[in-house]
One Martini backbone bead per residue (centre of mass of N, CA, C, O) as a GRO file, in nm:
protein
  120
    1UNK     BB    1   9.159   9.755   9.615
    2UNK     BB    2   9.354   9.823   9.852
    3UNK     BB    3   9.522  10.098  10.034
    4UNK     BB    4   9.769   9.946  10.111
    5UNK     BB    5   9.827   9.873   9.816
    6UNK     BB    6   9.873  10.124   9.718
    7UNK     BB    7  10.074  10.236   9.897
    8UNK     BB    8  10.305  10.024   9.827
    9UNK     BB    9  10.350  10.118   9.574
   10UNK     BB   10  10.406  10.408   9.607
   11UNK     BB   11  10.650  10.351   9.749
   12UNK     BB   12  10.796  10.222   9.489
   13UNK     BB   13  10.754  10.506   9.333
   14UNK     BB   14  10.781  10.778   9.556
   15UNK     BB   15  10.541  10.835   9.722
   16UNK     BB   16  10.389  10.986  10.046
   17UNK     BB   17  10.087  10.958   9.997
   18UNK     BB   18   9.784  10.840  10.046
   19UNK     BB   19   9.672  11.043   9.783
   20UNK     BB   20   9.875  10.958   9.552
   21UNK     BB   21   9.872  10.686   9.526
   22UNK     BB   22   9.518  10.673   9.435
   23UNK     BB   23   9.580  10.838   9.207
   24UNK     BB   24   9.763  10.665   9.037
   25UNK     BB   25   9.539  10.454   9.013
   26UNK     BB   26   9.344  10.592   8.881
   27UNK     BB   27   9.508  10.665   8.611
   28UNK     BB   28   9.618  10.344   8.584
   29UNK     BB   29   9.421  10.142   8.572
   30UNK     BB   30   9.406  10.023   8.306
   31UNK     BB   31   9.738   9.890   8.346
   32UNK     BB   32   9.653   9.717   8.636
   33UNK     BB   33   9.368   9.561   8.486
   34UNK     BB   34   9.098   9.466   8.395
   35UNK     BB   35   8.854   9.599   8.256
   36UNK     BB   36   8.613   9.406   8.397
   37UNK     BB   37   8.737   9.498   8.695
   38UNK     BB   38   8.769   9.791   8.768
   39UNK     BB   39   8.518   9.903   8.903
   40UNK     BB   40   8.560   9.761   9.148
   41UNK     BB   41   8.875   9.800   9.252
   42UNK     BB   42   8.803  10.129   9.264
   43UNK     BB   43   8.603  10.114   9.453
   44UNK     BB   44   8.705   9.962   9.684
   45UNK     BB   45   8.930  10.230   9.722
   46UNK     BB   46   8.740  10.466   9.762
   47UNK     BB   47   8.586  10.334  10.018
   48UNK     BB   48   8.854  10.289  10.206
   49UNK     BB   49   8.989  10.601  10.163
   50UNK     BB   50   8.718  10.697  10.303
   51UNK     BB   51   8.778  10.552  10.589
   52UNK     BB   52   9.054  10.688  10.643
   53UNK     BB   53   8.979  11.016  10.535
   54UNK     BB   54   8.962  11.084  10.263
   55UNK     BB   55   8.929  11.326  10.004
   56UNK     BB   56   8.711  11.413   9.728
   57UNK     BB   57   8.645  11.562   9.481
   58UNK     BB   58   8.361  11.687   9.306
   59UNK     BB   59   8.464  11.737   9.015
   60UNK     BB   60   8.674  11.442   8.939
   61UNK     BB   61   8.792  11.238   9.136
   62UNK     BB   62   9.041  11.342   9.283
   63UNK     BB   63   9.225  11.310   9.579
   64UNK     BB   64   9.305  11.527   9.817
   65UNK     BB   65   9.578  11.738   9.884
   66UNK     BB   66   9.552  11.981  10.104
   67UNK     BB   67   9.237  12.056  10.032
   68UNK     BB   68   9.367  11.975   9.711
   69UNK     BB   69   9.331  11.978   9.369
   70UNK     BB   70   9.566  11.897   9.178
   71UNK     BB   71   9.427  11.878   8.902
   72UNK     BB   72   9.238  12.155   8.849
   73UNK     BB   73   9.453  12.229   8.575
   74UNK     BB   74   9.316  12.002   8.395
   75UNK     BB   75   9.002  11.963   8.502
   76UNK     BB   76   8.847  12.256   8.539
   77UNK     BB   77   8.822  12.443   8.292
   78UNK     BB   78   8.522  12.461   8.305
   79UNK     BB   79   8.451  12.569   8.556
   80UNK     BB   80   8.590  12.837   8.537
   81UNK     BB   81   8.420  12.916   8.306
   82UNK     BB   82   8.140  12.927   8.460
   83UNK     BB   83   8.207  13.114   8.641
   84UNK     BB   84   8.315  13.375   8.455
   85UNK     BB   85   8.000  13.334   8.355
   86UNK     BB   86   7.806  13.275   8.584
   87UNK     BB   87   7.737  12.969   8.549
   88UNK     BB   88   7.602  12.683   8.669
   89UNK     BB   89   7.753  12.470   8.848
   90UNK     BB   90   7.824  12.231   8.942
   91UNK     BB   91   7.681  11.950   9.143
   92UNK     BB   92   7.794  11.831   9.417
   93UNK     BB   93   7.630  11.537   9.354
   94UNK     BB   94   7.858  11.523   9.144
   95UNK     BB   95   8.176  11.324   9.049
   96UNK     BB   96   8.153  11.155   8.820
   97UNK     BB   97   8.362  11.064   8.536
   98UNK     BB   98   8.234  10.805   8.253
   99UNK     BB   99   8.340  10.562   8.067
  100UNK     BB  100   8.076  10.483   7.865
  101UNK     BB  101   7.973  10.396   7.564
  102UNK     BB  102   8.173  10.595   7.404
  103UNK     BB  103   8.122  10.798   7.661
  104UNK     BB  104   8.054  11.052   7.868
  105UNK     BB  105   8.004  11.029   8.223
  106UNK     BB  106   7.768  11.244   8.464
  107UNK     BB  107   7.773  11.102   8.795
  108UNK     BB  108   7.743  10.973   9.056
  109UNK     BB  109   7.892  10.742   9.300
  110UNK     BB  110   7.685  10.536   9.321
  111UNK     BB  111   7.606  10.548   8.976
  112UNK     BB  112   7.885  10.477   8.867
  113UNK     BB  113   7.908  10.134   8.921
  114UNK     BB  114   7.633  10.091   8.809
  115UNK     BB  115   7.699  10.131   8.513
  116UNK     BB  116   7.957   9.951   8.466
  117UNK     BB  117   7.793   9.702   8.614
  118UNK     BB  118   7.487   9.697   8.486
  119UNK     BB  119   7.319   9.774   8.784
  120UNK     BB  120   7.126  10.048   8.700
   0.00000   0.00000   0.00000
């Protein structure tokens, strides 16, 4: 899926901007395509999204709205906790956490796409 795709449905949806978009195919992909597609489309989308300039959460993987993860109070909770406790933060190169093979997997956005599509 590409960038301006994702913009029509939210326009649609009334969205505003395009990294609400995005955030909501990221939400909804299962919805929205094939199971053995999904790692495609959503790769297709935040590589296009990332040519526009949009900026991506190091966290969770949410598209930033004003410099800022909107996830951030259901997806941080662990890293909240991890600075309050002084433990080492998240790797910055790690972004994207994937449920492959019945568990999740937190691991850079390269390889990311490449555990799910069989080829790393």
């Amino acid at each position: 899926m590409k960038l301006k795709e994702a913009m029509e449905l939210g326009k649609v949806l009334g969205l505003e901007t395009p990294e609400e978009a995005v955030n909501n195919i990221l939400i909804h992909s299962l919805n929205l395509f094939k199971y053995e597609d999904i790692p495609k489309e959503l790769h297709e989308l935040i590589a296009d999204a990332k040519k526009q300039g949009i900026k991506f959460c190091l966290v969770c993987g949410a598209a930033m709205i004003d410099r800022e993860c909107y996830m951030k109070d259901l997806t941080h909770k662990e890293e909240k906790e991890k600075k309050n406790n002084k433990i080492e933060t998240v790797n910055p190169e790690i972004v994207f956490k994937t449920f492959h093979g019945k568990k999740w997997h937190i691991c850079k956005e390269s390889d990311a796409f490449d555990q799910l599509l069989g080829v790393g």
